[in-house]
Steps between C-alpha positions, in 0.01 A plus 500: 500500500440878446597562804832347477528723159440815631744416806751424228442817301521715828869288551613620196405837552630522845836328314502800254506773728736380761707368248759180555445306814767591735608764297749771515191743646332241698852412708545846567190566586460188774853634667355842530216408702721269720590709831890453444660743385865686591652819341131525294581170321270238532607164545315137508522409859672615857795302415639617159408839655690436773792373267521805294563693847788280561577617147496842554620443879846308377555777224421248189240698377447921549110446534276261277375647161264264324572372187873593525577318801215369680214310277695448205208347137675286328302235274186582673662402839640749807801470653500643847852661479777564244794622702793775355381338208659224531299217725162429497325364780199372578347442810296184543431343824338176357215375246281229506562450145822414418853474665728806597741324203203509236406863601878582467538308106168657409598851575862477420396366144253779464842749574736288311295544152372817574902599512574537858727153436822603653287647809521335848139435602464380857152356677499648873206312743543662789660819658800291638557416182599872421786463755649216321400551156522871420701656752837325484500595094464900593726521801777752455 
């Protein structure tokens, strides 16, 4: 039993100084120490690295600048790109929690009260998805 309260009490510390779980600091920090990174912007995995190039290849974006339009915090939450400021996307691939249409009404209620509402918001899974998705709505 006391050493299940001591355990406890060295939680709570640990809680204290690293602050909320999953946190603002603690996101950033895993993404920095993840080898993928393009134009010194660090990204979650090969693939939404790899889909900011096309980004930046197609002429969407100039180059990714975090928090502006790459890893935008909103309600505790990043979303991987907000585009001319006027799209957000987020790349997803898949989760073993819930369906691509839960992800989608979770994160576009988080933007609708947050008062992104009249914002498109579109859910890519894969880099093909870019081609039909995103590129046809920024061809000149």
């Amino acid at each position: 039993l006391k050493k299940e309260k001591r355990y406890k009490q060295h939680q709570s510390k640990a809680g204290k100084l690293g602050g909320i779980k999953g946190g603002p600091a603690s996101i950033k920090k895993q993404r920095e120490n993840k080898p993928y990174y393009f134009m010194n912007v660090p990204f979650d995995s090969e693939q939404e690295r790899k889909f900011c190039e096309l980004l930046v290849k197609y002429g969407i974006i100039k180059k990714p600048i975090e928090g502006k339009n790459v890893h935008i915090r909103i309600e505790r939450k990043d979303f991987d790109f907000f585009i001319k400021q006027k799209l957000f996307v987020e790349y997803h691939p898949f989760d073993f929690t819930r369906t691509i249409n839960e992800y989608f009404k979770e994160r576009r209620q988080i933007l609708d009260e947050k008062g992104f509402k009249n914002y498109p918001f579109i859910v890519v899974r894969n880099l093909n998805e870019f081609h039909e998705k995103i590129l046809p709505l920024f061809k000149k």
